[in-house]
N, C-alpha and C positions, 0 to 999 in steps of 0.2 A: 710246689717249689715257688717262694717268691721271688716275682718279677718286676712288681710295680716301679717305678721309673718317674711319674709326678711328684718330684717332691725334690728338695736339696739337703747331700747331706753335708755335715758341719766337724770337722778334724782339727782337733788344738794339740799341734807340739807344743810340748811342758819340756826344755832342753835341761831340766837338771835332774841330777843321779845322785844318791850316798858314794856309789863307787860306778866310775865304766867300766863293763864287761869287755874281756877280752878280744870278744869276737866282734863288739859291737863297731858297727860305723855308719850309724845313725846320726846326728849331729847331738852330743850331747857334752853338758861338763860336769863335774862336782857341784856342789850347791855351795851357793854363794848369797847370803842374804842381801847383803844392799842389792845384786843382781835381782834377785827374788821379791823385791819391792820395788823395782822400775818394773820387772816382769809383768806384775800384777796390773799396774797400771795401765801399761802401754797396749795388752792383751784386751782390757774392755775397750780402748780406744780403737782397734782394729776390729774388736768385733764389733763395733758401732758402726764404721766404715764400710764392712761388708756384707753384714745381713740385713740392712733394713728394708725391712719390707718382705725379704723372701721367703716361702715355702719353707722352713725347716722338719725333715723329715725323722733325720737321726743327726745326734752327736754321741762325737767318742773322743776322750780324753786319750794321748796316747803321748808316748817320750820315746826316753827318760822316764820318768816316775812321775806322772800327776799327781799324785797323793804327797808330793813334798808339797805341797801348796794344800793350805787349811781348807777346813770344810767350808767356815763361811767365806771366804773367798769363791771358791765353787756355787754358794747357794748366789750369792752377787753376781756370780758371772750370768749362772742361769736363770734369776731372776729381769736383767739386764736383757739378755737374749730374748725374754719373753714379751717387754717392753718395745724389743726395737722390728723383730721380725715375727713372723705368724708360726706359732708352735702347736697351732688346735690339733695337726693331726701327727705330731710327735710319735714314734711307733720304737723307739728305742734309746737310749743315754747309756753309755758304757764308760767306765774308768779303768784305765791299768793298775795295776800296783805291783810291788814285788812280798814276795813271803819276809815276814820281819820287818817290813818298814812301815807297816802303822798298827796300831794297837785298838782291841778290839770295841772299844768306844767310840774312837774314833771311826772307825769302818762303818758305826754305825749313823753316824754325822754325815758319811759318804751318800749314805742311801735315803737319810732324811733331805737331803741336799736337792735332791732330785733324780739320782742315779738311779736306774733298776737293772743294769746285768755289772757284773764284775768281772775284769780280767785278769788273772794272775799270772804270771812268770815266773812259774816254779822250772820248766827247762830239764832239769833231770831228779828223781827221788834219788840218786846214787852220791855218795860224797866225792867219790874222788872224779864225777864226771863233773860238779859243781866245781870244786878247785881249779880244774881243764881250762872253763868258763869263765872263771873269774869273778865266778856268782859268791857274793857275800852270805846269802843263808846256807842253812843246814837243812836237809831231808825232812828231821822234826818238825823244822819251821814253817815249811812247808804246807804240810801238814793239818800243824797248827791253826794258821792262817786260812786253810781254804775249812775250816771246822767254825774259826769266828765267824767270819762271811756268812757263811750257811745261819749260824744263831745268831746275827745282828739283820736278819733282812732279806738276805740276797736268795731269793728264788733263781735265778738265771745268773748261772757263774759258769765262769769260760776257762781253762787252764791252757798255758803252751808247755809243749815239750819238743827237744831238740833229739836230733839222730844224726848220726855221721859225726858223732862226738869224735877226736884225736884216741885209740886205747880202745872205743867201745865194741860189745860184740852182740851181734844180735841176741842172744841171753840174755844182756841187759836191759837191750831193748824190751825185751818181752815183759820184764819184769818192772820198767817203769811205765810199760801200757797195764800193765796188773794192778800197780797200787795208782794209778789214776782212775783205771774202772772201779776201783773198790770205794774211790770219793766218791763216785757218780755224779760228776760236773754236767750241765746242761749241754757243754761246747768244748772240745778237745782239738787243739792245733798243735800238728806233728810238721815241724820245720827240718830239712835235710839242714845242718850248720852249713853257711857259704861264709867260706875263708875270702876275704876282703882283703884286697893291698892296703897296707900301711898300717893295718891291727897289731895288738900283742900275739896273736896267735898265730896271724901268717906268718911273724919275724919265726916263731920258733919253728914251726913249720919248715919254713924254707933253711935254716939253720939245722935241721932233721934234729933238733930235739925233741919232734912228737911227729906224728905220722897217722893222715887221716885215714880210716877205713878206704877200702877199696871201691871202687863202682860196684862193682857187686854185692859187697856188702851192704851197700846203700841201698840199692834195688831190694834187697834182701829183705833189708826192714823197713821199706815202703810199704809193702806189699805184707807184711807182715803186721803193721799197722791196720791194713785195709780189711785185712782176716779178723784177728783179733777184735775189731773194733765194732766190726757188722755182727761178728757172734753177739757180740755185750749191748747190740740193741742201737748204737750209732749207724746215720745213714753218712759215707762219704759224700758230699756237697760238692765236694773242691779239693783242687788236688792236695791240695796241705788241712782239707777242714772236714770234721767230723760232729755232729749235731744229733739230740736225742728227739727225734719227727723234724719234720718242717716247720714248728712256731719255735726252734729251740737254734734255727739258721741265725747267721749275723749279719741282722738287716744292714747295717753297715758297711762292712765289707762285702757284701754284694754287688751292695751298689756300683763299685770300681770294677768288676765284672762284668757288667749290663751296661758303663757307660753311663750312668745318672750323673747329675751335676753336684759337685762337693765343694765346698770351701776350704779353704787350708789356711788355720792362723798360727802365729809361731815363726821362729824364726827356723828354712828351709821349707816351710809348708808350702802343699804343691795344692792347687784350684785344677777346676774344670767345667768348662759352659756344656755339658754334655755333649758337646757336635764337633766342635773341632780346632777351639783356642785350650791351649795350656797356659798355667804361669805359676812362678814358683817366688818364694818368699829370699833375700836375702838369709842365705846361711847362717853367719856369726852373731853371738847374741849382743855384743854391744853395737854394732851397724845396724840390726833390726830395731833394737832401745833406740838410738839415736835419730831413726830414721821419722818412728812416729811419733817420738818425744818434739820434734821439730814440724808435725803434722804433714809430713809427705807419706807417702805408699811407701810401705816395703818388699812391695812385686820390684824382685831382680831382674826377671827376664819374663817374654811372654813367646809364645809360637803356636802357628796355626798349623794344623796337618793339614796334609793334602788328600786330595779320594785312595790315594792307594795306603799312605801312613791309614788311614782311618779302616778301610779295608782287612788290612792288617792285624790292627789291631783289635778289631771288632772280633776276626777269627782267633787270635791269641788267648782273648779273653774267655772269650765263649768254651773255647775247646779246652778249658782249665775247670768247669764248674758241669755239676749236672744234668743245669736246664739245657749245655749246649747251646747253639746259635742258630738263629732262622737265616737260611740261604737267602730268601728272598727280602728280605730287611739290607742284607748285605749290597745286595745288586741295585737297588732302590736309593740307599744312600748313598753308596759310591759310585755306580755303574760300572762296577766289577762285577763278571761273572767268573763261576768257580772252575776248577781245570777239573770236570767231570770225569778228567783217566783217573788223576790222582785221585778223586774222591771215590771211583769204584774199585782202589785197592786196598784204600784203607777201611771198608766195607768188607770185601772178600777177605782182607784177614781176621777182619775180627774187632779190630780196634775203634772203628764206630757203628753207629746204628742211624738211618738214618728212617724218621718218623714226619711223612709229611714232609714239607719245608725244612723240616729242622736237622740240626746233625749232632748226636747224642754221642759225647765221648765215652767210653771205658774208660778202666780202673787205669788200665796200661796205657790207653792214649794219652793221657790226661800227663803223663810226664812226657810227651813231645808236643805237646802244643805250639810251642816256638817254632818247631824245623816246619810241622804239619805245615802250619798256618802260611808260613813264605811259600812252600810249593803249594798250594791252594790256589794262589790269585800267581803265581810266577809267571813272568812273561806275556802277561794277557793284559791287552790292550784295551783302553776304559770304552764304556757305550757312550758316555754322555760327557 
């Protein structure tokens, strides 16, 4: 399992889309060229401002659609990066894209670029769970798309797919875990959909024109996921992440797991000094244009945790992933120690395992992390 933790990794929101997805509530718009050409600009000016000099471990392109933005744009940015902060021990570069929005030439411009894994956002192989979504490809395209990738380059490709679709029923599910193991992607993320105030899909939602599966049904095909996917040779990492061995994990997103330190550029992009300041990027994309086009920061807000946020969190995170979390790392940086009742029932049922120092979630832990995690340190008064 990797843990390494020496290194920073590097997050560029790309806020434009062909279309926004229904469910989304990410910050993203349509694509807007002159937008797309301050973008451009302002994007190497921030990343000038904030990595020089640093450690860079991993980057990942992520939106909206990075791939609305050219290859050589990408090859500038990461050339630029190379220039300004220290890339020698680089151990991963990932791009999103969606099925249908770049053509198979160009995908390969992605990976000459400097990319070597690929993420697509194919979400469902089903049509009418695509329509649900508000996803602009088709099944074929899909498809398609994740077959160029594969013949332009891409050893290490990653697909999402959603659950808890509005209509869907475990059948379905099973069957777009079928034709994803039959791609044999390196990396499969199984997202339960969260209906978001203020989306296309919550309005119909609450309107009862669509009606999401039940809790159970959701449960249903968690766990149905976890089966399926360990037969087909995937080890669950995380509770939403599935990977072919441990060199096929997302050094990436890990990292948010373990607490490493990340950059966030883009407008909404969130930073972290690994220990215990956060800060996040002004949201709307012409406040963020305007902010470094005038050469000020476009850090919105910044906040420090406290031993117990950090506490907290450090349990949240851990009890979401397979390495689990070291008790004594906990007590050490926060001077929290753990409510040893709670942790010997969630032991005696089953739900973790605890190895040494450390506390090993289960399949089924791993969807309470959040409650676990509060009663863990509840009520218990700091050492230090």
């Amino acid at each position: 399992m990797f843990i390494e933790k020496n290194y920073t990794g590097l997050y560029i929101h790309v806020p434009f889309c062909v279309k926004k997805c229904s469910y989304c509530s990410f910050y993203s718009i349509e694509c807007d060229e002159v937008l797309l050409t301050r973008f451009r600009s302002t994007l190497l000016a921030e990343l000038e401002r904030k990595t020089a000099g640093i450690n860079i471990g991993t980057v990942y392109a992520g939106g909206g659609t990075p791939t609305v933005l050219p290859p050589e744009f990408w090859s500038e940015f990461l050339s630029t990066l190379d220039d300004v902060a220290d890339t020698s021990d680089v151990l991963e570069m990932t791009i999103e894209t969606n099925p249908g929005a770049v053509l198979p030439g160009v995908l390969a411009e992605f990976r000459k670029a400097g990319f070597n894994r690929l993420s697509i956002g194919i979400q469902s192989f089903i049509s009418g769970e695509l329509k649900t979504l508000g996803r602009i490809h088709s099944p074929d395209q899909a498809i398609i798309t994740f077959n160029q990738a594969r013949d332009t380059g891409f050893q290490n490709i990653g697909i999402d797919l959603m659950y808890g679709i509005p209509g869907q029923i475990p059948d379905n599910w099973q069957s777009n875990l079928k034709k994803a193991v039959e791609l044999s992607p390196e990396h499969i993320s199984c997202y339960e959909l969260s209906i978001e105030k203020g989306t296309p899909i919550a309005d119909l939602i609450n309107n009862g024109e669509l009606s999401k599966p039940s809790e159970e049904h959701c449960r249903e095909m968690y766990f149905l996921a976890d089966e399926y996917l360990k037969e087909a040779g995937y080890i669950h990492y995380e509770v939403s992440n599935y990977a072919k061995g441990d060199e096929n994990i997302s050094r990436h997103n890990s990292s948010y797991w373990n607490r490493t330190p990340y950059i966030g550029l883009g407008p909404s992009a969130h930073s972290f000094d690994g220990k215990r300041i956060r800060s996040w990027n002004v949201c709307e994309i012409e406040g963020y244009l305007s902010m470094i086009e005038r050469d000020r920061s476009p850090v919105e807000e910044t906040e420090e945790l406290d031993s117990q946020e950090i506490a907290l969190e450090m349990l949240m995170l851990g009890l979401r992933w397979k390495a689990g979390i070291d008790i004594e790392e906990i007590e050490i940086t926060t001077g929290f120690r753990m409510n040893e009742q709670y942790l010997d029932r969630m032991v005696r049922s089953g739900r973790v395992k605890v190895s040494g120092s450390r506390i090993l979630p289960t399949t089924e832990s791993m969807l309470f992390a959040d409650g676990d995690a509060a009663n863990l340190i509840e009520d218990l008064p700091k050492d230090v």
